[in-house]
C-alpha positions in Angstrom: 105.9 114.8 61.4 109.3 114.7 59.9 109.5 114.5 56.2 111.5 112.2 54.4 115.6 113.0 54.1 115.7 115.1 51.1 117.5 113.3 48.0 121.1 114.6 47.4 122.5 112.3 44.4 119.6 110.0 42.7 120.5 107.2 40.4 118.0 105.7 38.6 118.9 102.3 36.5 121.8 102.6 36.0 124.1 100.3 33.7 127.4 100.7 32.1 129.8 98.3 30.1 133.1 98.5 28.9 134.0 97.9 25.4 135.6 94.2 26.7 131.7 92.8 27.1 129.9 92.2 30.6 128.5 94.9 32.6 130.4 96.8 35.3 127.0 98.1 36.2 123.9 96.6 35.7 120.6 98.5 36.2 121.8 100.0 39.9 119.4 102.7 41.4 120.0 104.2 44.7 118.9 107.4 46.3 121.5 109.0 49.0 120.0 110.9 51.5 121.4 114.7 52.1 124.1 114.6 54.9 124.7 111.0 54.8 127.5 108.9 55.2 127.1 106.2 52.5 130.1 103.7 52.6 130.1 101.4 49.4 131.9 97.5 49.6 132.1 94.5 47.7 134.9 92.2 46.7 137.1 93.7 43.5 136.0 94.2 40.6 131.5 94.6 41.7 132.4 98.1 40.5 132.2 100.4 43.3 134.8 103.0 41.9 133.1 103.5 39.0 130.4 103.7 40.2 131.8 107.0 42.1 133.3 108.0 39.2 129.9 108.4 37.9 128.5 110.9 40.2 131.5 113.1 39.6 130.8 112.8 35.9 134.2 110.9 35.1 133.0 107.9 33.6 130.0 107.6 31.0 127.0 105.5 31.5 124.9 103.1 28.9 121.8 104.1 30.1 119.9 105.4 33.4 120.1 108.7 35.1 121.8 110.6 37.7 120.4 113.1 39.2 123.2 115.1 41.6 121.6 118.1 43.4 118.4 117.8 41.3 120.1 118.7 38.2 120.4 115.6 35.7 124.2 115.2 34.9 123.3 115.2 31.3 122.7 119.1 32.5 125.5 119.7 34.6 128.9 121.7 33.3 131.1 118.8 34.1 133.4 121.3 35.6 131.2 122.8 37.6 130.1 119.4 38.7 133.4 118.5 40.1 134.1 122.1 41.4 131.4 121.6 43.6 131.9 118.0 44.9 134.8 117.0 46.5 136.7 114.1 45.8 139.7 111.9 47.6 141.4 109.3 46.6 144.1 106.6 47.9 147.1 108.2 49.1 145.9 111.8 48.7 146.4 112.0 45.1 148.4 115.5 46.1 150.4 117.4 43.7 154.4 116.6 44.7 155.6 120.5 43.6 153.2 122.1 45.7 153.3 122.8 49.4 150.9 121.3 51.3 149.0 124.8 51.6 149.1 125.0 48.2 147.5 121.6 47.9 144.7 122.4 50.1 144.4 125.7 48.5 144.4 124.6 45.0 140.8 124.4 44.1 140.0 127.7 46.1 142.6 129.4 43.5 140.8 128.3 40.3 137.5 129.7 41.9 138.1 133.5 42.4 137.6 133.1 46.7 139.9 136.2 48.1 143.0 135.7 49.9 141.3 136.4 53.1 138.6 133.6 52.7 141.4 130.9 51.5 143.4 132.0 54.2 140.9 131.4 56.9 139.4 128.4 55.4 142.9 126.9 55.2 143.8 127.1 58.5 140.7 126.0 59.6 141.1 122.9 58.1 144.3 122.3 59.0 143.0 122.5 62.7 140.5 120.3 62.3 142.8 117.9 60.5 145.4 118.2 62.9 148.4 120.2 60.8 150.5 122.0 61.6 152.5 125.7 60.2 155.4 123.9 59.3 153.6 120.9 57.8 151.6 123.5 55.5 154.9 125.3 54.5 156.7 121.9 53.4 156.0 119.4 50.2 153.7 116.7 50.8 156.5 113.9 50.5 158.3 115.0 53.8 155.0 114.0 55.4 154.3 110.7 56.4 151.3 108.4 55.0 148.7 109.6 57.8 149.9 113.3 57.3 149.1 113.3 53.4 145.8 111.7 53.8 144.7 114.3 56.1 145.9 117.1 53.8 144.0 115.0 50.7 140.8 115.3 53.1 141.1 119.0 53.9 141.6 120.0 49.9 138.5 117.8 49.4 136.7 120.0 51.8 138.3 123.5 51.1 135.4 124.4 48.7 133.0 123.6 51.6 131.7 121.3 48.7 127.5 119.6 50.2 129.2 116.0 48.4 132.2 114.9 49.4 133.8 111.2 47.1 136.4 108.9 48.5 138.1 105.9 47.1 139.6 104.3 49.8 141.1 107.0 51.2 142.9 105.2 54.1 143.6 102.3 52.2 147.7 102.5 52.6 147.6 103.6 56.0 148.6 101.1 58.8 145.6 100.2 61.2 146.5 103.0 63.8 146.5 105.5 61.5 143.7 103.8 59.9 141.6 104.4 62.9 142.0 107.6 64.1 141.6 109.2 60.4 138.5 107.4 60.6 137.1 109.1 63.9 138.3 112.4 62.8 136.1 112.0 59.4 132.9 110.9 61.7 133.5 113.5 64.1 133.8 115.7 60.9 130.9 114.3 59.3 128.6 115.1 62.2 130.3 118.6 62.6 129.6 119.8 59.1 126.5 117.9 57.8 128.1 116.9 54.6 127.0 114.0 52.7 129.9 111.4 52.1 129.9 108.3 49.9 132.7 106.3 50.3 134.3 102.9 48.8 135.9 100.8 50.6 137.3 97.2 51.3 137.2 97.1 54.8 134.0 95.9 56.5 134.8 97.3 59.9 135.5 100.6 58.3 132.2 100.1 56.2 130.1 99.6 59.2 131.9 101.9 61.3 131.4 105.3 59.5 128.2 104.2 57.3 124.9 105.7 58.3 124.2 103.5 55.5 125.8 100.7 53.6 125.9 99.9 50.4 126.9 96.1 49.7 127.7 95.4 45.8 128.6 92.6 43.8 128.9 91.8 40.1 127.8 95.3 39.2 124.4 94.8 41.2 123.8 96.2 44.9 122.6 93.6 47.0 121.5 95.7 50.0 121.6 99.1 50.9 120.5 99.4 54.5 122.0 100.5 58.1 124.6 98.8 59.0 122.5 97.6 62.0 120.0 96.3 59.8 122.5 94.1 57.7 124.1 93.3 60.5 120.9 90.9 61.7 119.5 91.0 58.7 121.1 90.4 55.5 119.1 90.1 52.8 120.6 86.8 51.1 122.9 83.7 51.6 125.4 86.1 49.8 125.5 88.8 52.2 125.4 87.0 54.9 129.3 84.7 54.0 130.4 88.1 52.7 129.8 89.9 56.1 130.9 87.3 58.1 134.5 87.1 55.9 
């Protein structure tokens, strides 16, 4: 027999509010499986970026727990906790004065790896993301759109972190792009056995590179299944109009 998929990041009743009144989160629990690929949607505003702010400890919670790596977050080092999950956002979030390798680098460099290791683990993932010498050497803004999201995708992974956050990552990118960033990251995903949890607002992208999909709205998840299973069978009258939008 197979066991069940061990539990990477549990959250257990979960409910935040900000100081304006109604809940961003109200009483969400959801257990993500090691080496998944959880995509999270939901029209704006169900709060699915805070929610992923959670897990990396940059938001506060009423009440509930989180339980990343079976340590509580109450008992994780914050910085520690985000040293050891990696985390990309909307247009790479790079840093404009550093070179690209420098980006990629960066987190290696505040954790003590030798020259040799961040070497090799640098141009290893500019392989895999498709980057080349003189694209490492130059400053992120003479790259295009594509280019810099790759690069914010490789410094997510340059600590070979087990979690890996993104907030819509490929949100600015033209469709193209779009797609082909998004088969690299699948491809990658099965390659490396990471578990992934991304938000999005793109169904076809949410269905696409989910193992699982998380469908939120007014800071309450409404299903979290396959994306077969929602497919034919969604769970309310809700789910059903938003998947068919």
């Amino acid at each position: 027999m197979h066991s069940m998929a061990e539990t990477i990041i549990d959250i257990q009743n979960v409910t935040k509010s900000y100081q304006t009144g109604s809940p961003v989160l109200r009483d969400v629990s959801l257990d993500i499986a090691k080496g998944s690929f959880v995509t999270i949607i939901g029209p704006s505003g169900c709060g699915k970026t805070t929610l992923l702010r959670l897990i990396n400890g940059m938001s506060d919670f009423d009440s509930g727990h989180i339980i990343v790596m079976n340590k509580d977050l109450a008992n994780w080092d914050k910085i520690q906790l985000r040293r050891s999950i990696g985390y990309a956002i909307q247009q790479g979030g790079l840093f404009p004065h550093m070179t690209v390798r420098q980006n990629i680098e960066f987190v290696l460099s505040i954790s003590d790896a030798s020259v040799q290791i961040t070497n090799d683990r640098v141009n290893a993932l500019a392989t895999m993301m498709s980057l080349d010498d003189s694209q490492l050497e130059s400053f992120p803004s003479n790259l295009s759109g594509g280019q810099q999201q790759r690069v914010g995708v490789a410094r997510a992974l340059a600590s070979q972190p087990e979690i890996v956050l993104m907030d819509e990552p490929f949100g600015a990118l033209d469709n193209i792009t779009r797609r082909k960033l998004q088969n690299e990251l699948k491809e990658m995903h099965h390659k490396l056995g990471i578990t992934f949890i991304m938000v999005t607002h793109d169904l076809h992208e949410a269905f696409t590179l989910g193992t699982q999909v998380v469908i939120m709205n007014e800071g309450k998840i409404e299903q979290f299944d396959k994306p077969e299973t929602i497919k034919t069978k969604p769970v309310n009258d809700w789910v059903t109009e938003f998947i068919k939008t």
